[in-house]
Each structure stands twice: as C-alpha cells, then as structure tokens.
N, CA, C and O of each residue as an XYZ file, in Angstrom:
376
protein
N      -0.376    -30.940     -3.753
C      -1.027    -29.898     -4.511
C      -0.013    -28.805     -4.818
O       0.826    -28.486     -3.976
N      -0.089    -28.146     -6.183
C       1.096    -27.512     -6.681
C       0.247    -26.476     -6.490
O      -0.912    -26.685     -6.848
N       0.633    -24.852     -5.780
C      -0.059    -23.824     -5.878
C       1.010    -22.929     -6.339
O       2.206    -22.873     -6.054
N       0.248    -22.229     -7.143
C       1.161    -21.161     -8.055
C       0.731    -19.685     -7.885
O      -0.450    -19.355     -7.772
N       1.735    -18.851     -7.875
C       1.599    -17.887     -7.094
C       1.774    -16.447     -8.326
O       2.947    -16.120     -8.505
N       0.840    -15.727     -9.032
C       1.286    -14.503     -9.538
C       2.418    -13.809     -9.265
O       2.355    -13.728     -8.038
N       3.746    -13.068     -9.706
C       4.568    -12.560     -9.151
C       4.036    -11.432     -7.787
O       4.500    -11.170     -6.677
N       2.831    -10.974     -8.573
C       1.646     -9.475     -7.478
C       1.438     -9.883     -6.447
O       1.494     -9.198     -5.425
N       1.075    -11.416     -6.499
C       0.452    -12.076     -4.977
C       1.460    -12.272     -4.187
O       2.625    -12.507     -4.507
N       0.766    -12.121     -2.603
C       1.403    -12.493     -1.584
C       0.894    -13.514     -0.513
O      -0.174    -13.715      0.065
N       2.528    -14.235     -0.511
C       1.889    -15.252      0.454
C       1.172    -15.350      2.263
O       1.727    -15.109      3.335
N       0.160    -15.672      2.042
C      -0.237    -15.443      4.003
C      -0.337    -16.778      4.243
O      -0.789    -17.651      3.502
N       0.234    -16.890      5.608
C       0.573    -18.073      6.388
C      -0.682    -17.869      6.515
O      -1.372    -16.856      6.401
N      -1.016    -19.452      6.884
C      -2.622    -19.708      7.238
C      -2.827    -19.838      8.934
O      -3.898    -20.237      9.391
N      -1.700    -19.463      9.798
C      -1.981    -19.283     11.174
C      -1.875    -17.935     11.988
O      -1.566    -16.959     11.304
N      -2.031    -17.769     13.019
C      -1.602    -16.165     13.311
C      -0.610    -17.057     14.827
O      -0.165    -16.440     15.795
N      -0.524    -18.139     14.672
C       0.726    -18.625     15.606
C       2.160    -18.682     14.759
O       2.364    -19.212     13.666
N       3.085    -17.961     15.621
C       4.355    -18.072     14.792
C       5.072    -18.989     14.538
O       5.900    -18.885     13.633
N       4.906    -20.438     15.473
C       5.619    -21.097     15.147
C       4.453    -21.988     13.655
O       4.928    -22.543     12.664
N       3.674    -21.918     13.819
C       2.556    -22.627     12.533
C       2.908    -22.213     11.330
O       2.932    -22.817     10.258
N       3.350    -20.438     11.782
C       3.764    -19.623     10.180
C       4.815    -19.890      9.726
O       4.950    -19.842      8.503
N       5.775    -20.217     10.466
C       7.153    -20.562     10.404
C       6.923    -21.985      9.609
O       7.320    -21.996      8.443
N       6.359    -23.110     10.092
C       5.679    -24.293      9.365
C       5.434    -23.829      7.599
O       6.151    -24.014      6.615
N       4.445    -23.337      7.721
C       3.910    -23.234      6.824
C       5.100    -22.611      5.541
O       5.706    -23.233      4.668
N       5.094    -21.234      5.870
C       6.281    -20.630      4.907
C       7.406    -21.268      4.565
O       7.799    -21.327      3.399
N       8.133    -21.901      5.759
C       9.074    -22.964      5.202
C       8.653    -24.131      4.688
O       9.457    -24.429      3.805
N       7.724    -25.036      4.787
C       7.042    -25.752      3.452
C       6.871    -25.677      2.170
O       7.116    -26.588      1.379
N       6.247    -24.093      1.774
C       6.157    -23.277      1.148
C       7.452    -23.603     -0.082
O       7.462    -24.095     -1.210
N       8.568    -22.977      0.927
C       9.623    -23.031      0.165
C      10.168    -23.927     -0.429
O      10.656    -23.782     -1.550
N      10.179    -25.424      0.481
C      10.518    -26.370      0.142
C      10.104    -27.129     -0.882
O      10.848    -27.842     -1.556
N       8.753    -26.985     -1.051
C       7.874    -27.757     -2.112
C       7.793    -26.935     -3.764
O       7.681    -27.485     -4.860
N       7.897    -25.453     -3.449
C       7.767    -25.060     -4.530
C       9.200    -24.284     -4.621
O      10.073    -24.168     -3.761
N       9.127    -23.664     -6.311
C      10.152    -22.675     -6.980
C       9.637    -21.462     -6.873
O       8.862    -20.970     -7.693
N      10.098    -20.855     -5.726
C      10.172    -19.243     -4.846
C      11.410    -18.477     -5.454
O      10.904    -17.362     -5.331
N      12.371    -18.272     -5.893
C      13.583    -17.240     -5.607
C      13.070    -16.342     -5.516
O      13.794    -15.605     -4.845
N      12.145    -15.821     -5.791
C      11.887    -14.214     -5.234
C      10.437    -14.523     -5.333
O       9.828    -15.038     -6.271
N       9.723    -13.840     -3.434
C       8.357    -14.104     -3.567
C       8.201    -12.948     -2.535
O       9.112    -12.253     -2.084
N       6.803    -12.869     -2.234
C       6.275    -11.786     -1.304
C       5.244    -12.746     -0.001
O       4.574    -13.778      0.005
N       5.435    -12.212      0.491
C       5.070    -12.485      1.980
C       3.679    -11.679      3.135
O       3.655    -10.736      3.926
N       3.365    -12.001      2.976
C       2.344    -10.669      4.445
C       2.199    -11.265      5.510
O       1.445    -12.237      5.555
N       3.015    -10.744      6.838
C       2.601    -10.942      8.089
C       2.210     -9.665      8.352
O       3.203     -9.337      9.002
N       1.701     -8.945      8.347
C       1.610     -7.708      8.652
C       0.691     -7.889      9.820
O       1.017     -7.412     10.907
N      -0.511     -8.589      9.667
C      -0.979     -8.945     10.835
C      -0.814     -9.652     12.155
O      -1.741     -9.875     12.933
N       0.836    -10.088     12.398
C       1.639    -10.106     13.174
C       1.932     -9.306     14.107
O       2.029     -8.186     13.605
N       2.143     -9.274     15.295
C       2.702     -7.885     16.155
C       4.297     -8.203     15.734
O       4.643     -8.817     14.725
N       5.083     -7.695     16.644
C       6.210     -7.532     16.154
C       7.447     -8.378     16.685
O       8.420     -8.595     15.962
N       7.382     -8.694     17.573
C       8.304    -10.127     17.557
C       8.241    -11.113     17.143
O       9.198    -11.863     16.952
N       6.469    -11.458     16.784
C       5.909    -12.912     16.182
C       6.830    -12.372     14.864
O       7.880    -12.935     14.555
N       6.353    -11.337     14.213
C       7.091    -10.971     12.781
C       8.706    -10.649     12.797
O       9.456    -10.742     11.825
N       8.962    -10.362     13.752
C      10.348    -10.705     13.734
C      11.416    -12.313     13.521
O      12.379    -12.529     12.785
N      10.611    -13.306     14.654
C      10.523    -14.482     14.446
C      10.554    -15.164     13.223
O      11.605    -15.635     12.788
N       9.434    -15.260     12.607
C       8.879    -15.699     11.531
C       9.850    -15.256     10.352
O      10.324    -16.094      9.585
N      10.210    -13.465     10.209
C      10.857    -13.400      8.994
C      12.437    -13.496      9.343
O      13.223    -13.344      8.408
N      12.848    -13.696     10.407
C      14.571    -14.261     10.515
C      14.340    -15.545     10.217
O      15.322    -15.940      9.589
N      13.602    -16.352     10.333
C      13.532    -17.971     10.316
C      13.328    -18.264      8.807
O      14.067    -19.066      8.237
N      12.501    -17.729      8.269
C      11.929    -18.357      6.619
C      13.008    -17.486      6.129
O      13.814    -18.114      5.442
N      13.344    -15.928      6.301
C      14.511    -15.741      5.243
C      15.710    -16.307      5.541
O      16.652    -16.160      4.762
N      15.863    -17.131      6.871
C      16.955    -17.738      6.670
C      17.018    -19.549      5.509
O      17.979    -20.010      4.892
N      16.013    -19.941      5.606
C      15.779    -21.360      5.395
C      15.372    -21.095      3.736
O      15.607    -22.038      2.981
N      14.807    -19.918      3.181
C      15.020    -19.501      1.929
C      16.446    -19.127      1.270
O      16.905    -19.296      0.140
N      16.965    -18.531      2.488
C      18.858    -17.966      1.745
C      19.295    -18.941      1.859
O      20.165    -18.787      1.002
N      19.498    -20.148      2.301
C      19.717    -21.650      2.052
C      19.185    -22.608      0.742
O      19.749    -23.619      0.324
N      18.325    -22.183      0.384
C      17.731    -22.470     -0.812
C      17.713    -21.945     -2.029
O      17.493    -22.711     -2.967
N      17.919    -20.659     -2.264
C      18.105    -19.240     -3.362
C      19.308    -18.475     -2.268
O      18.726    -17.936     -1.326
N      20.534    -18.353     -2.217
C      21.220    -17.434     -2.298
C      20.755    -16.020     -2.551
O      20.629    -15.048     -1.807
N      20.563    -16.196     -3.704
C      20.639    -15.234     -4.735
C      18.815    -14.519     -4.558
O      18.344    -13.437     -4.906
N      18.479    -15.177     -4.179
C      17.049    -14.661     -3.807
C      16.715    -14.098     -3.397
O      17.330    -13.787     -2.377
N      14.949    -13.066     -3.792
C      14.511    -12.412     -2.607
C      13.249    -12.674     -1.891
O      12.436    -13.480     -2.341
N      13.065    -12.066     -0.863
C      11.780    -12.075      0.103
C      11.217    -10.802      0.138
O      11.825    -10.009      0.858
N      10.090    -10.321     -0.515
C       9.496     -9.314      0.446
C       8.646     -9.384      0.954
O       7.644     -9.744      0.336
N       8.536     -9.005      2.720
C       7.924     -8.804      3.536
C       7.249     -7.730      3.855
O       7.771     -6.700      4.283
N       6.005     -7.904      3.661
C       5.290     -7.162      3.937
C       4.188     -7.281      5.996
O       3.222     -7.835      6.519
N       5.042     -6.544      6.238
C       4.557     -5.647      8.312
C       4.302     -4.507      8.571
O       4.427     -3.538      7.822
N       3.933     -4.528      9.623
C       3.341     -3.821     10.252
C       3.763     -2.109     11.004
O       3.089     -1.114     11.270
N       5.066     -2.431     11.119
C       6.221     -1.904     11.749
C       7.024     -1.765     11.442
O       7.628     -2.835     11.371
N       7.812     -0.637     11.008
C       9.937     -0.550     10.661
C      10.488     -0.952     11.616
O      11.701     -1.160     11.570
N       9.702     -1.195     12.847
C      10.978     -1.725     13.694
C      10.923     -3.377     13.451
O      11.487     -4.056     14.308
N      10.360     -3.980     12.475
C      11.097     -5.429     12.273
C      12.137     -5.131     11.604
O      13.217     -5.545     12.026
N      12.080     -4.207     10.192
C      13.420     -4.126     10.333
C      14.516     -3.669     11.187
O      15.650     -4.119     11.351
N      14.094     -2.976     11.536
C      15.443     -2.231     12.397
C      15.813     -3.982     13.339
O      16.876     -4.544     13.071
N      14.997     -4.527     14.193
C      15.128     -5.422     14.968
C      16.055     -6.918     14.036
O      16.617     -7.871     14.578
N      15.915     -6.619     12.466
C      16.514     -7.849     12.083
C      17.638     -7.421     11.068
O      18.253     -8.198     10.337
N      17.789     -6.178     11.137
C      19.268     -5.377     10.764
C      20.340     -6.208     10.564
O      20.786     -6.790      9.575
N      20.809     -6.102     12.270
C      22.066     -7.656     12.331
C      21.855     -8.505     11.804
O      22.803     -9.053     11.240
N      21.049     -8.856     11.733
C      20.974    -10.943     11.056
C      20.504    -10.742      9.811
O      19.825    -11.700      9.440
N      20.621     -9.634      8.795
C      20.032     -9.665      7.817
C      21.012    -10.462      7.155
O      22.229    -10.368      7.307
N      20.313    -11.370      6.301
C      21.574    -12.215      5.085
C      21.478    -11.633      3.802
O      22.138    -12.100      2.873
N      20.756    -10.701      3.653
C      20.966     -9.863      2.122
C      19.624    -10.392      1.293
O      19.890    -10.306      0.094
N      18.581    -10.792      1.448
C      17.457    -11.026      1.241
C      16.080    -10.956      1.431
O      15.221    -11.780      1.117
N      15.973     -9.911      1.964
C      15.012     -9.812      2.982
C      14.606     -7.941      2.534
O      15.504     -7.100      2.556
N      13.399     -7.639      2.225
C      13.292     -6.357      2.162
C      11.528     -6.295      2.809
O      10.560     -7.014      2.563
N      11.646     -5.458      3.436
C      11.076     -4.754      4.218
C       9.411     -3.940      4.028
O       9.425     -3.006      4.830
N       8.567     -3.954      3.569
C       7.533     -3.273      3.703
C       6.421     -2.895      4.239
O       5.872     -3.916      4.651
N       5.731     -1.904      4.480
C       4.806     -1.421      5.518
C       3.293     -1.303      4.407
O       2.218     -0.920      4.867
C-alpha cells in the first residue's frame, strides 16, 4: 500500500514502543520517497525520543543525504541530548 503524505502532515509511528517506532519509521523510509518529511513523537518521553530520532535520522541520512527530518517532541533536551550525533538533518520542534 502506497501512502502519501501532504508536505503539512506528520508522520506518527503507530506504537508508543521505541523499538516498534523505530520499525515502523524506518519502513516508512524505505518503501516510500521522503527527502524531507515531518515526524511526531512528541508523545514519547525523552530517551524513547531520543532513540527513535538518532536511529531513523540516521537510516534516512543514508538514504537522502541531502535531506530533511522534522521532528516534532516534547522536550529541547532531545535536542540538546542528540547535538553530538547530529548528521545535519534533523531539526527539532516542540
């Protein structure tokens, strides 16, 4: 099934387990044409969302370089917490 996504919409993992979201979002990527998409874990606490968005923006910057992610959480401290490992794709929202 091909699901197509408005640029406005954002994607929600269909689990509140991180490793399921991690599943899911990286599927996501794989099956469809993402270079730049939006995301909501917000309903994540903050390591699950830490988890989740080092893992898919990494397995996306493997796929689009040049691409972006925005994430939409709960907390600035995911970013602050994924600072270091940022690969240049990944932006941040509350």
């Amino acid at each position: 099934m091909i699901q197509l996504l408005p640029q406005d919409e954002a994607l929600f993992p269909d689990s509140t387990s991180p490793a399921d979201a991690v599943n899911y979002i990286n599927s996501y990527i794989e099956k469809h044409s993402c270079e730049k998409m939006s995301i909501d874990i917000s309903f994540m606490n903050i390591l699950d969302a830490c988890y989740v968005s080092t893992l898919c923006s990494t397995k996306h910057y493997i796929k689009y370089p040049k691409g972006k992610i925005s994430w939409k959480v709960s907390s600035k401290l995911v970013k602050e917490f994924n600072k270091d490992l940022e690969l240049g794709n990944s932006i941040y929202n509350l």
